[in-house]
FIMI-200588 format. One line per field, with one value per residue (C-alpha): x, z, y; residue in three letters. Coordinates in Angstrom, 1 decimal, always signed. Example, Ala and Ser with C-alpha at 12.3 -4.5 7.8 and 13.67 -1.06 7.14 Angstrom:
// FIMI-200588
east <- c(+12.3_+13.7)
up <- c(+7.8_+7.1)
north <- c(-4.5_-1.1)
rest <- c(ala_ser)
This chain:
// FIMI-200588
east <- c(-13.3_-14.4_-17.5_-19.7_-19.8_-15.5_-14.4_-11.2_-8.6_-6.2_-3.0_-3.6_-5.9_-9.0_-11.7_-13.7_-17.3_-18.5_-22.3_-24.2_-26.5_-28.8_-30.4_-27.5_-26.5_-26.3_-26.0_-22.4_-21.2_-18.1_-17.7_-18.9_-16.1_-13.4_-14.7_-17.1_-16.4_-17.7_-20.6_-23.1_-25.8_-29.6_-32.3_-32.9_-29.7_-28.8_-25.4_-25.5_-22.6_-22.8_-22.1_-19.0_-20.9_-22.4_-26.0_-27.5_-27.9_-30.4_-31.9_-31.2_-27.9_-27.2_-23.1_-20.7_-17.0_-14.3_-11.9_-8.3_-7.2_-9.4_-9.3_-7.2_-10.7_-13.1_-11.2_-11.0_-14.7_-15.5_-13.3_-14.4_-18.3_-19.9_-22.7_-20.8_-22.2_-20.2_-19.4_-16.3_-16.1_-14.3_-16.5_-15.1_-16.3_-18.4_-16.4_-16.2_-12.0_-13.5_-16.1_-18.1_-18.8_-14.9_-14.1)
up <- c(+13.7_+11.2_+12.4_+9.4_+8.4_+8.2_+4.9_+5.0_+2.0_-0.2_-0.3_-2.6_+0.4_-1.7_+0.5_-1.2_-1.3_-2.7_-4.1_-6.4_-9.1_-8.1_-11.3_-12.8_-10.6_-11.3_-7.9_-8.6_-5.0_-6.7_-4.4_-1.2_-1.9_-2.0_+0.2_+2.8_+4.9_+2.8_+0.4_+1.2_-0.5_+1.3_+0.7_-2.7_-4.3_-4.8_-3.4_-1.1_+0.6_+4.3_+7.0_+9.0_+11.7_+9.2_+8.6_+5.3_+3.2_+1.0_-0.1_-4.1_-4.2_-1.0_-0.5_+2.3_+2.9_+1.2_+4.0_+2.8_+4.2_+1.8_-1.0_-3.1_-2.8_-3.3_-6.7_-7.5_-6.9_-9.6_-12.3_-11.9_-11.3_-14.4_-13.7_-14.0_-11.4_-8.6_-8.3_-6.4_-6.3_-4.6_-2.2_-2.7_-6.3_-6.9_-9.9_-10.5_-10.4_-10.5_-12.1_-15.4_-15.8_-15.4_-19.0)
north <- c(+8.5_+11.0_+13.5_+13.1_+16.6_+16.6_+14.7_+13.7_+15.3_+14.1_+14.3_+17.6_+18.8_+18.0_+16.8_+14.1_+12.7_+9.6_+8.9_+6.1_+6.3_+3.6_+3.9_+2.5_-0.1_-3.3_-5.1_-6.5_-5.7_-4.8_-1.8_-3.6_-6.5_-3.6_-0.7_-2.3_+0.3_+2.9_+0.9_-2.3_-3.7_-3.5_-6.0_-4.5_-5.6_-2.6_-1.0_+2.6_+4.6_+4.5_+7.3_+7.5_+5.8_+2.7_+3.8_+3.2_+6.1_+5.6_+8.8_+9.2_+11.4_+11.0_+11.1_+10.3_+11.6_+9.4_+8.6_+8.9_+5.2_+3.8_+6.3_+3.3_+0.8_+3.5_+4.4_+1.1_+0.7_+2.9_+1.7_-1.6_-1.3_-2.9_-0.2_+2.4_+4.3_+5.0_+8.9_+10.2_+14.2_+17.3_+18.9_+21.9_+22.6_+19.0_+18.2_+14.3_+13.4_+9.5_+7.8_+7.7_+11.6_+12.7_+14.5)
rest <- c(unk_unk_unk_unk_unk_unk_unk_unk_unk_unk_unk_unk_unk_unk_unk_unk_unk_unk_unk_unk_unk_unk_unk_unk_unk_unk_unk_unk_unk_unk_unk_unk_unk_unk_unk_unk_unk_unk_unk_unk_unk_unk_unk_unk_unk_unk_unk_unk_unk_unk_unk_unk_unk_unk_unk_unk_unk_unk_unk_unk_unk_unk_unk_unk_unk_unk_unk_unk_unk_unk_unk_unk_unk_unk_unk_unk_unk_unk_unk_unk_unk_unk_unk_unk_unk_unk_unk_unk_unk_unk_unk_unk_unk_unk_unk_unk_unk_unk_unk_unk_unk_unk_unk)
């Protein structure tokens, strides 16, 4: 498994983070249906990224490393949240490649 501070890459060798705006969310569970791994809804219907090692993060912003095997259902996450916001950036630069801010 994945230390938590190591986020996997791409196959660019872009290592990727995840994060959601729980402002924004709307409790779907879209993203836990396709990435359970990675996002779960708490007891506030709202949905959170996990750690590597399946804690909660709940701390606004708070992000977790993208791991490539499910790269496909995190990106899918995103396009289908009806929230719109589910973040996936480069952790390199933090520049949004999926997700609602991506120009």
């Amino acid at each position: 498994m994945t230390a938590q501070h190591e986020a996997p890459t791409t196959a660019a060798g872009e290592a990727l983070e995840v994060w959601i705006d729980q402002d924004l969310c709307t409790g779907d569970g879209i993203c836990a249906q396709y990435a359970p791994e990675v996002f779960e809804l708490d007891i506030d219907g709202l949905a959170y990224v996990k750690s590597s090692d399946d804690e909660l993060l709940q701390e606004p912003g708070a992000t977790t490393p993208v791991p490539l095997p499910l790269l496909r259902d995190v990106v899918d996450s995103a396009k289908e949240c009806p929230g719109d916001c589910i973040h996936v950036r480069r952790v390199s630069d933090r520049v949004e490649v999926y997700g609602p801010d991506v120009e």
